[in-house]
MDTraj code that builds the backbone (N, CA, C; nanometers):
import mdtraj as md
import numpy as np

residues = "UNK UNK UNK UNK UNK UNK UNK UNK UNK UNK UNK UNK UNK UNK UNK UNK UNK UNK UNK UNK UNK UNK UNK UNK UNK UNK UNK UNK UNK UNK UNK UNK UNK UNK UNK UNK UNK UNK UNK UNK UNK UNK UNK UNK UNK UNK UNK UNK UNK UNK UNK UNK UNK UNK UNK UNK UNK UNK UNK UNK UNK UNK UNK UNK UNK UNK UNK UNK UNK UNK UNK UNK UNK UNK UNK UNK UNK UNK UNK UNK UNK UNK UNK UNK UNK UNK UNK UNK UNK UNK UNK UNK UNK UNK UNK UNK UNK UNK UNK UNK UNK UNK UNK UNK UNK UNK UNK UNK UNK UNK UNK UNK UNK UNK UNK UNK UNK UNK UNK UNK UNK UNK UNK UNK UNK UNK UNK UNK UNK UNK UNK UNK UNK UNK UNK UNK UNK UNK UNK UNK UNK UNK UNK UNK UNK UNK UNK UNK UNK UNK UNK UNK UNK UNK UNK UNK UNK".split()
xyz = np.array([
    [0.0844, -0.1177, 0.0000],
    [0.0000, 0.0000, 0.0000],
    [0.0885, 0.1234, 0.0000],
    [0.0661, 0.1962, -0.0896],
    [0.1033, 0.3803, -0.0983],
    [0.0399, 0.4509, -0.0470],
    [0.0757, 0.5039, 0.0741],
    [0.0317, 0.6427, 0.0949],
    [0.1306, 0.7601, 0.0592],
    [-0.0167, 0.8690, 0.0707],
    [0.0532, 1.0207, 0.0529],
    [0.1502, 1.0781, 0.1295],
    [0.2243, 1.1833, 0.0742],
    [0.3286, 1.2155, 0.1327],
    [0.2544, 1.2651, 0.2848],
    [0.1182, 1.3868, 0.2923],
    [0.0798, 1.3662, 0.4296],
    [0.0295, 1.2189, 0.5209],
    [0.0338, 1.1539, 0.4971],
    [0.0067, 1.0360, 0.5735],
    [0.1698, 0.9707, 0.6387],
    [0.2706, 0.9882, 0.5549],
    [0.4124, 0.9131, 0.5856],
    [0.4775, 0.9693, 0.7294],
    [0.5165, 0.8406, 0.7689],
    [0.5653, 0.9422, 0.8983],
    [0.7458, 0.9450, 0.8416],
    [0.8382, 1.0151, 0.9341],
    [0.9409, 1.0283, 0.9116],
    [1.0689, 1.0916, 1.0171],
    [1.1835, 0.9988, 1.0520],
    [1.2618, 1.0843, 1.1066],
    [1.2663, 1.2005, 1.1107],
    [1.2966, 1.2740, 1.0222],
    [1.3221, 1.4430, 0.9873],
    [1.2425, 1.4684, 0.8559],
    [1.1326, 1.5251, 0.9046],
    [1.0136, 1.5779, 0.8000],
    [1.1045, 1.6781, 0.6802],
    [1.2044, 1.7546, 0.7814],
    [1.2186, 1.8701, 0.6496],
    [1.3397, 1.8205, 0.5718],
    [1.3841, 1.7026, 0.6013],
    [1.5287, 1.6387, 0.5111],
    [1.4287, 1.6203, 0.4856],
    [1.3904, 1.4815, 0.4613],
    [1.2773, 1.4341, 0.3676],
    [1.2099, 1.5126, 0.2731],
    [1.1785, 1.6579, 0.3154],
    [1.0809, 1.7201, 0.1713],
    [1.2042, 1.7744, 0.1374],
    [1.2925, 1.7998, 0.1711],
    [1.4195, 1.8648, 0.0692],
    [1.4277, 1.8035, -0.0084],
    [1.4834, 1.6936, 0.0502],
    [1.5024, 1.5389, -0.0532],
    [1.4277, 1.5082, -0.1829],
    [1.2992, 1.5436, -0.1242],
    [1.1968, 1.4889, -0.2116],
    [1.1433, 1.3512, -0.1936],
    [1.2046, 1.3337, -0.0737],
    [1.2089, 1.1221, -0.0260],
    [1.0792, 1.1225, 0.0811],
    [0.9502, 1.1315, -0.0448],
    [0.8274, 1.0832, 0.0737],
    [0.8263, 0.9382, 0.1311],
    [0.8767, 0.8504, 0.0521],
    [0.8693, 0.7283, 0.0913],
    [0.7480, 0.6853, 0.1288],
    [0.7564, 0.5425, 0.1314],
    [0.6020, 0.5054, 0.1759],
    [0.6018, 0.4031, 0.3176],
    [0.5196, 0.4052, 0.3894],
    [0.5179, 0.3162, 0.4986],
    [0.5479, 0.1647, 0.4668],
    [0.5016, 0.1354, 0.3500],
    [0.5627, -0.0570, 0.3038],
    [0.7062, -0.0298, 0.2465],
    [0.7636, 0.0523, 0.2380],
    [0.9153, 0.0424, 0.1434],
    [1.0174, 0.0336, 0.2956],
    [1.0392, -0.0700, 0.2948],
    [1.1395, -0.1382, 0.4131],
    [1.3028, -0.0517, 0.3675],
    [1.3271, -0.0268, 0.2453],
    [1.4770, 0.0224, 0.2602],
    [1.4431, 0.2343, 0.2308],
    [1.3621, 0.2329, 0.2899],
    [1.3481, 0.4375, 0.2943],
    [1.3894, 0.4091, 0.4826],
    [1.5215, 0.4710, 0.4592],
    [1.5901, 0.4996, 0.5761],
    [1.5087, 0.5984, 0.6496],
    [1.4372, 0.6854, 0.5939],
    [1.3719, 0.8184, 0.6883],
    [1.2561, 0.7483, 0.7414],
    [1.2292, 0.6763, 0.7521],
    [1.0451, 0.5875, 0.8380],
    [1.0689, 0.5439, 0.9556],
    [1.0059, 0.6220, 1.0054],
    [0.9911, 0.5819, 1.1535],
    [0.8678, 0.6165, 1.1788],
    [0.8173, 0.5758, 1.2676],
    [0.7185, 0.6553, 1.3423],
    [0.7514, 0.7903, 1.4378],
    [0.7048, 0.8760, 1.4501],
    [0.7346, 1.0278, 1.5769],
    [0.7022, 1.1463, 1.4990],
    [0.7618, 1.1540, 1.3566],
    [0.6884, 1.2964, 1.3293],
    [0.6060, 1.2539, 1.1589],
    [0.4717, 1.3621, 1.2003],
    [0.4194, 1.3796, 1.0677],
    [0.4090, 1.4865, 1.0179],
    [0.4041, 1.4886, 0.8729],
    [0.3870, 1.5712, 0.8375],
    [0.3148, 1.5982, 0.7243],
    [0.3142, 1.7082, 0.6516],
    [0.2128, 1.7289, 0.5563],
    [0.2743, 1.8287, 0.4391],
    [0.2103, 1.8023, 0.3325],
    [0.2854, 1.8670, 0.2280],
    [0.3070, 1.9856, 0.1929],
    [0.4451, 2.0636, 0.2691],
    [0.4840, 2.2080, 0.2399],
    [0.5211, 2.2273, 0.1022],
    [0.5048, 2.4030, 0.1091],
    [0.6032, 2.4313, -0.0394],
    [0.7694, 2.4777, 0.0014],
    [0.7698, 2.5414, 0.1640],
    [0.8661, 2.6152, 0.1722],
    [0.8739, 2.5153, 0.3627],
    [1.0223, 2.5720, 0.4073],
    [1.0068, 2.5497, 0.5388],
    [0.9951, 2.6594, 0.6468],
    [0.9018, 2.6799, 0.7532],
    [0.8833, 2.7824, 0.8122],
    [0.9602, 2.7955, 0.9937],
    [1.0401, 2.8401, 0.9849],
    [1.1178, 2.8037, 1.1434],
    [1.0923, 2.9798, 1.2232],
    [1.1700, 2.9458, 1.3569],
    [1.1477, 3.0871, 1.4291],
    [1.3240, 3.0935, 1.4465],
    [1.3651, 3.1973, 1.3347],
    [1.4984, 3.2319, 1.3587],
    [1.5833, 3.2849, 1.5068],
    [1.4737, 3.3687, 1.5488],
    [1.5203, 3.4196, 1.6564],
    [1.4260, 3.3841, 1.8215],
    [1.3930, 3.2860, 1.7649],
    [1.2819, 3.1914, 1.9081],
    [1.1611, 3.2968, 1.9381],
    [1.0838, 3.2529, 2.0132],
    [0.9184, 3.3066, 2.0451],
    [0.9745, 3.3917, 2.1652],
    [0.9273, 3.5111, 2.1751],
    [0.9222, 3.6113, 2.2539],
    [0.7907, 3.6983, 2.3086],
    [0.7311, 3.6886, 2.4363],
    [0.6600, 3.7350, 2.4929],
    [0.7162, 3.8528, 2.6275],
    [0.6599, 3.9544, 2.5619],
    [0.7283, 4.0760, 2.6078],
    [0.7007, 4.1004, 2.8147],
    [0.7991, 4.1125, 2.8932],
    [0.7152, 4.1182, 3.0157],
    [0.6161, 4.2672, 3.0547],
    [0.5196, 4.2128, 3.0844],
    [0.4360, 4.2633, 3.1616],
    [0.4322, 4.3561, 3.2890],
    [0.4717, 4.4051, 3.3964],
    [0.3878, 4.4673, 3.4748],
    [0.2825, 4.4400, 3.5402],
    [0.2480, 4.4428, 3.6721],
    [0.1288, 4.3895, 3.6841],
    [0.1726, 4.4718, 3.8467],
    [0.0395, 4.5134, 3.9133],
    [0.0155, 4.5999, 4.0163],
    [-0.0560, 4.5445, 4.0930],
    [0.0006, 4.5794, 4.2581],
    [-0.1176, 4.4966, 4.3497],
    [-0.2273, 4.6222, 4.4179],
    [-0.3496, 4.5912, 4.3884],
    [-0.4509, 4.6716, 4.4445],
    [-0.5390, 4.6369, 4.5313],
    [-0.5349, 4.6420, 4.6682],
    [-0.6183, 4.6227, 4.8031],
    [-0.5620, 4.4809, 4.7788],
    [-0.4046, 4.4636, 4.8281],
    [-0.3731, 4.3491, 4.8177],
    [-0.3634, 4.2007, 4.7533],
    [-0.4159, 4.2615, 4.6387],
    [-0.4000, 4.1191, 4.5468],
    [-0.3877, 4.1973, 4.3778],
    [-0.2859, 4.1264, 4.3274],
    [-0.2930, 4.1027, 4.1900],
    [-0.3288, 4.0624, 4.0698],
    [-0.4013, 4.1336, 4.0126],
    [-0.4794, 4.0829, 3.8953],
    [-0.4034, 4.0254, 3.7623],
    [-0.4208, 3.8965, 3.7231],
    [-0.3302, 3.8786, 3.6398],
    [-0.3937, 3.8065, 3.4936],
    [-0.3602, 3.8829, 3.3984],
    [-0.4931, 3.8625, 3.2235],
    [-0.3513, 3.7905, 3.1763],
    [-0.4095, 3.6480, 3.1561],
    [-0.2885, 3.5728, 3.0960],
    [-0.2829, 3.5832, 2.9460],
    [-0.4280, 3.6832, 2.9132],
    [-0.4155, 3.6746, 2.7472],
    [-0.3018, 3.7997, 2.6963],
    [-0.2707, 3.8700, 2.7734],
    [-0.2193, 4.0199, 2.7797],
    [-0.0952, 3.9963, 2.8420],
    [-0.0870, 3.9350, 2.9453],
    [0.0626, 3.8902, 3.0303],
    [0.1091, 3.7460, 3.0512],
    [0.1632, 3.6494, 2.9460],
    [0.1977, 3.5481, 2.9633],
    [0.3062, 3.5643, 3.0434],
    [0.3970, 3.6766, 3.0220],
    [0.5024, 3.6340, 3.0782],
    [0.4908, 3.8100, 3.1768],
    [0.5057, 3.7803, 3.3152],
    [0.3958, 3.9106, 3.3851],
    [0.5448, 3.9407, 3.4885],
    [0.5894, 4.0555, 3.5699],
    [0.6441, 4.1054, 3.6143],
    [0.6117, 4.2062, 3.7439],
    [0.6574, 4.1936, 3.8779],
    [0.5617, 4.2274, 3.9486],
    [0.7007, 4.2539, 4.0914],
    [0.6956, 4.4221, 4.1249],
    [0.7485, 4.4212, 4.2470],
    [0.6585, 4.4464, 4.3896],
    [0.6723, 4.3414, 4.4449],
    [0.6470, 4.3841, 4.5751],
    [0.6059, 4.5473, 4.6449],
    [0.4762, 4.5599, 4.6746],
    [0.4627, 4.6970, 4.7286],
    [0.3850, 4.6565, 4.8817],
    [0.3323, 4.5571, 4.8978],
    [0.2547, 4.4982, 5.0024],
    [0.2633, 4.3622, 5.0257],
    [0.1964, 4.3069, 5.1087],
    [0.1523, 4.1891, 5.1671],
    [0.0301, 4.1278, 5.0371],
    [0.0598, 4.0360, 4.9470],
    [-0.0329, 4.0445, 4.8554],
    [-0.0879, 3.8908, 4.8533],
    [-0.1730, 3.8709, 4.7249],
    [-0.1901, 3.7615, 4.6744],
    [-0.2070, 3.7673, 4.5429],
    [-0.1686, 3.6716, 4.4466],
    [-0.2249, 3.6452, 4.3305],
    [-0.3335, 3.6082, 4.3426],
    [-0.4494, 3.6848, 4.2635],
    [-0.5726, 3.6228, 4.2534],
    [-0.6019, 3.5334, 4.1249],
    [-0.7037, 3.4815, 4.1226],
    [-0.7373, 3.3585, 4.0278],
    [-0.7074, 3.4323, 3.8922],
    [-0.5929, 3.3802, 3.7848],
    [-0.5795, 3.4798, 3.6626],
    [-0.6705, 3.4101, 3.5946],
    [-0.7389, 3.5416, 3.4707],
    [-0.7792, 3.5153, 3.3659],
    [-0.7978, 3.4656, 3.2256],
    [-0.8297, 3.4218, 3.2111],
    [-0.8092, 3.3798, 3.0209],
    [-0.6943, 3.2349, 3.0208],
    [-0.6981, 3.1686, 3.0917],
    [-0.6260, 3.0567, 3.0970],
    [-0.6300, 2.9724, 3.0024],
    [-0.5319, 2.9475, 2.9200],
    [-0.5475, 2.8371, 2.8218],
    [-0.4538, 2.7310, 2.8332],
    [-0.5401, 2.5807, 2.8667],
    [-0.4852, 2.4578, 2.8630],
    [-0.3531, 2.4342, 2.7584],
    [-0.2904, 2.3909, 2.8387],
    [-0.1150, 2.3138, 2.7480],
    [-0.0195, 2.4617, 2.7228],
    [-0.0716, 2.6160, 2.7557],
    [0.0186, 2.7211, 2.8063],
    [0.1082, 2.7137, 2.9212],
    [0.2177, 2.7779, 2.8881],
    [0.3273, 2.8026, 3.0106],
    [0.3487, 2.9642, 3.0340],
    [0.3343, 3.0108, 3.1363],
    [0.3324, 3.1568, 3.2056],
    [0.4413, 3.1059, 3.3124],
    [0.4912, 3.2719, 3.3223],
    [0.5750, 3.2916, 3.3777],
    [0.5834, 3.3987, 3.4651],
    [0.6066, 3.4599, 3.5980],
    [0.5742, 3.5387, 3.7095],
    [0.7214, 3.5640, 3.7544],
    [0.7677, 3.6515, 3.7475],
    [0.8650, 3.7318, 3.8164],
    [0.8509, 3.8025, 3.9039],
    [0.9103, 3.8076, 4.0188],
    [0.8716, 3.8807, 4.1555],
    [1.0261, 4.0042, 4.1724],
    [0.9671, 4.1091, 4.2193],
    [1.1302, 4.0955, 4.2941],
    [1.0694, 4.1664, 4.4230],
    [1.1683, 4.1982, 4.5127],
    [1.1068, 4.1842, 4.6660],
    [1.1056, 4.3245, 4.6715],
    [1.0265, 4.3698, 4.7808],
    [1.0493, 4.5190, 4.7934],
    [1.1495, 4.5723, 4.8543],
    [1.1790, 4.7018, 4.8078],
    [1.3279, 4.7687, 4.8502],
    [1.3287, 4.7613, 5.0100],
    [1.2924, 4.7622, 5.1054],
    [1.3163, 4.8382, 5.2301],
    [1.2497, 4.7543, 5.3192],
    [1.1393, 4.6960, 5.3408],
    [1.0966, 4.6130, 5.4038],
    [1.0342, 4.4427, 5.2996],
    [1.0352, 4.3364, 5.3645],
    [1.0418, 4.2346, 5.2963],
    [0.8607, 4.2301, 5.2865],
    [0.8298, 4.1988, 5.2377],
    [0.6636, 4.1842, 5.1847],
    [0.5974, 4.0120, 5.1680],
    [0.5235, 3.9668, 5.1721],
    [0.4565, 3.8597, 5.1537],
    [0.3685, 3.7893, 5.0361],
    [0.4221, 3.6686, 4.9800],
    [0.3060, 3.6607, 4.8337],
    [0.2278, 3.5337, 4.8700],
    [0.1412, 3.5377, 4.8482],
    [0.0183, 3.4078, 4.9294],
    [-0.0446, 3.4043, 4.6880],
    [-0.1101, 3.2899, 4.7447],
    [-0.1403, 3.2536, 4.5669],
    [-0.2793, 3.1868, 4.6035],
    [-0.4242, 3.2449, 4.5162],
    [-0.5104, 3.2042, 4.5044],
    [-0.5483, 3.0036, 4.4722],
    [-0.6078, 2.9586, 4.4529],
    [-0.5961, 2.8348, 4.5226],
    [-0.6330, 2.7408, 4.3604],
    [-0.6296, 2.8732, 4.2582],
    [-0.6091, 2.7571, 4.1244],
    [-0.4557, 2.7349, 4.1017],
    [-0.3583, 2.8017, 4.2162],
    [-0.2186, 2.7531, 4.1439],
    [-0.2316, 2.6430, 4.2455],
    [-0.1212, 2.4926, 4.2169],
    [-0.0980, 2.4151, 4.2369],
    [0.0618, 2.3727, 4.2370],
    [0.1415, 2.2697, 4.2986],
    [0.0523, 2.2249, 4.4405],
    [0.0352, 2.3140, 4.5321],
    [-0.0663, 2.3278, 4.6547],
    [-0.1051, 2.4473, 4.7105],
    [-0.0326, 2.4036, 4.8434],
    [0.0236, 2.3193, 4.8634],
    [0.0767, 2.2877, 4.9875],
    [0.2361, 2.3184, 4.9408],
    [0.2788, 2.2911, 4.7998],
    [0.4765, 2.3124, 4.7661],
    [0.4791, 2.4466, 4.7349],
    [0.3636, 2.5608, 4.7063],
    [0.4281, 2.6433, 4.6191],
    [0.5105, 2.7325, 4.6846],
    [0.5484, 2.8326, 4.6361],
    [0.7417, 2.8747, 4.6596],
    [0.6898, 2.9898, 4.7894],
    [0.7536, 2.9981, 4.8884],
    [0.7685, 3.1550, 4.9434],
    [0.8626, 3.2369, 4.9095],
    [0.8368, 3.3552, 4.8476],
    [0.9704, 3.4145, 4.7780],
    [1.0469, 3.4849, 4.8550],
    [1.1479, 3.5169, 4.8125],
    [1.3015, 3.5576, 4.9121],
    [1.2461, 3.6779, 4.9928],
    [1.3056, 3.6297, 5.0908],
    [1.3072, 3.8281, 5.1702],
    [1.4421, 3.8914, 5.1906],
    [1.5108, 3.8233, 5.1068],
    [1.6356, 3.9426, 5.1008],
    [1.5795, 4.0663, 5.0166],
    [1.5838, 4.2042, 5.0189],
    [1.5323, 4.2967, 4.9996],
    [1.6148, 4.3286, 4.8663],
    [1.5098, 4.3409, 4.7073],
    [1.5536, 4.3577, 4.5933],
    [1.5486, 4.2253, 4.5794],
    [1.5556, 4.1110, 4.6094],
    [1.5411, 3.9943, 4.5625],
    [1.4784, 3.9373, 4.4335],
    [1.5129, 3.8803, 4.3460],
    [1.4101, 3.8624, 4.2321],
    [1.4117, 3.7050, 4.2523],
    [1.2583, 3.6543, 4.2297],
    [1.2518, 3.5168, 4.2108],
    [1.1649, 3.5116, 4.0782],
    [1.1858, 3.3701, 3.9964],
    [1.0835, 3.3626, 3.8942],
    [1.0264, 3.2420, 3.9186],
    [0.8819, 3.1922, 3.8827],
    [0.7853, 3.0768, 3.9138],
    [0.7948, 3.0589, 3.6968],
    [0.7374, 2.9456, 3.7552],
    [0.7019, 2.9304, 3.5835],
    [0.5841, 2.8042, 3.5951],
    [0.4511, 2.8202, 3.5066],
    [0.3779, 2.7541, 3.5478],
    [0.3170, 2.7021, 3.4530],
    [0.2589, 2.5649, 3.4464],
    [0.1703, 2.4761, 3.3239],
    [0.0470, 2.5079, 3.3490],
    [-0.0496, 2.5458, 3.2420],
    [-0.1627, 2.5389, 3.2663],
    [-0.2643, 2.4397, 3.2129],
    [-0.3702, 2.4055, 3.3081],
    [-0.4270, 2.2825, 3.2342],
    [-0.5897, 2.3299, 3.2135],
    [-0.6111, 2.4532, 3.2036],
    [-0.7139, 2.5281, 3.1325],
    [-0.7910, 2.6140, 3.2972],
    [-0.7202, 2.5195, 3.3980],
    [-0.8456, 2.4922, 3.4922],
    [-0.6897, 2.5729, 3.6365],
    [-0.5829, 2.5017, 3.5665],
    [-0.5332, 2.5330, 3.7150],
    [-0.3721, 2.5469, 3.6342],
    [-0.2954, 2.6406, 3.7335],
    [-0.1911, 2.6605, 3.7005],
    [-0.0864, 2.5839, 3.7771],
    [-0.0019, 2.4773, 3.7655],
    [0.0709, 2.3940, 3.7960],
    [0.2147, 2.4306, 3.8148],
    [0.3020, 2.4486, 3.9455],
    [0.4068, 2.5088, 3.9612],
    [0.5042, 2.4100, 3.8537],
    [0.5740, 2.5076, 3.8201],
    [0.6697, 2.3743, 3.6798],
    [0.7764, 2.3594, 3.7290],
    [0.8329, 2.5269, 3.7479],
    [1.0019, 2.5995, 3.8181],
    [0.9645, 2.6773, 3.8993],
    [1.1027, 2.7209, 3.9526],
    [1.0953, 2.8041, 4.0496],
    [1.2191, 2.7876, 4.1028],
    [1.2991, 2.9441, 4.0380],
    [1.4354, 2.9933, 4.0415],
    [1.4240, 3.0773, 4.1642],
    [1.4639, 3.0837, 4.2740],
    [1.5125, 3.1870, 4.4026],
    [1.6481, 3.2531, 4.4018],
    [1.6138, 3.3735, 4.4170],
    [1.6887, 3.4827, 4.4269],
    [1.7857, 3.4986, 4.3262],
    [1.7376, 3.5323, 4.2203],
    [1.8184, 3.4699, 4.1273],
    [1.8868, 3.6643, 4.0472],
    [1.8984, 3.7335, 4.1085],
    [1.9688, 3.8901, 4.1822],
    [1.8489, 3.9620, 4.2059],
    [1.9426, 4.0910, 4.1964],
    [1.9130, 4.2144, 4.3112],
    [1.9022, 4.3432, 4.2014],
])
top = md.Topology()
chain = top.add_chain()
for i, resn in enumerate(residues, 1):
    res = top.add_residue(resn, chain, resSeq=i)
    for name in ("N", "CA", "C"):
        top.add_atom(name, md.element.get_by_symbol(name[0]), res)
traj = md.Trajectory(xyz[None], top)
C-alpha cells in the first residue's frame, strides 16, 4: 500500500521534503520511516529564527492582590509593594506556560500568598526576603489550574 506524502511518517520531515524522499510506509529500505513525526505537504520550510518572545508585563497589586490577564501577560512582572496575593488569573489556556517574576520590595520584605487555582497548594514557593530579591515561578496550565513547573530563588538584586 502507498500512501501520501501527508500520511508518511518520518525521522526528519524537512530532510525528507528537501530530498523529495516521501517514501512510503511498506518500502522497508526508505531509511527516513519511523514513526514520531508527521507531516504534511509544504512548499517552503517555516522556522522561528530568533525563538518566540513574549514581552514582560507589569502587573500591580490593588487592596492586596494582583490581577493577572494571561491573554495580555503570559510572561507578567511584578514588584512587591505589600503583603499580597495572586488572585485567580484570567483567560487561561490549557497546554500554556506563564511565567511570574517577583522581585522583593526595597526596604521592608513583603509577603506573596497565591489564590488556590495555582498548584501544588501545599509546595508552592515563598519568595526571598532578602530585599531587591528577584525570584521567577514558571507555570503549566491545564485550562483549569496553574501547575508550579520551576521556580528559580533569588536569582539577583
Amino acid at each position: 500500500m502507498t500512501n501520501t506524502a501527508k500520511d508518511n511518517y518520518v525521522a526528519d520531515p524537512i530532510d525528507a521534503i528537501a530530498d523529495g524522499d516521501y517514501g512510503t510506509l511498506d518500502d522497508a529500505s526508505d531509511t527516513d520511516q519511523t514513526k514520531g513525526f508527521i507531516y504534511s505537504q509544504v512548499a517552503t520550510y517555516v522556522g522561528l529564527k530568533n525563538g518566540a518572545n513574549f514581552n514582560a508585563i507589569p502587573l500591580t497589586s490593588t487592596a492586596a492582590s494582583i490581577a493577572w490577564n494571561l491573554a495580555t501577560a503570559q510572561v507578567a512582572i511584578h514588584t512587591m509593594t505589600e503583603n499580597t496575593t495572586i488572585a485567580e488569573p484570567t483567560n487561561m489556556i490549557s497546554g500554556a506556560t506563564y511565567t511570574f517574576r517577583v522581585t522583593q520590595h526595597a526596604s521592608a520584605a513583603k509577603t506573596l500568598a497565591y489564590n488556590s487555582v495555582f498548584r501544588p497548594a501545599a509546595n508552592l514557593p515563598i519568595i526571598s526576603t532578602a530585599l531587591g530579591a528577584v525570584d521567577i515561578m514558571e507555570f503549566y496550565c491545564t485550562g483549569t489550574t496553574l501547575e508550579l513547573k520551576n521556580f528559580v530563588q533569588n536569582v539577583g538584586t
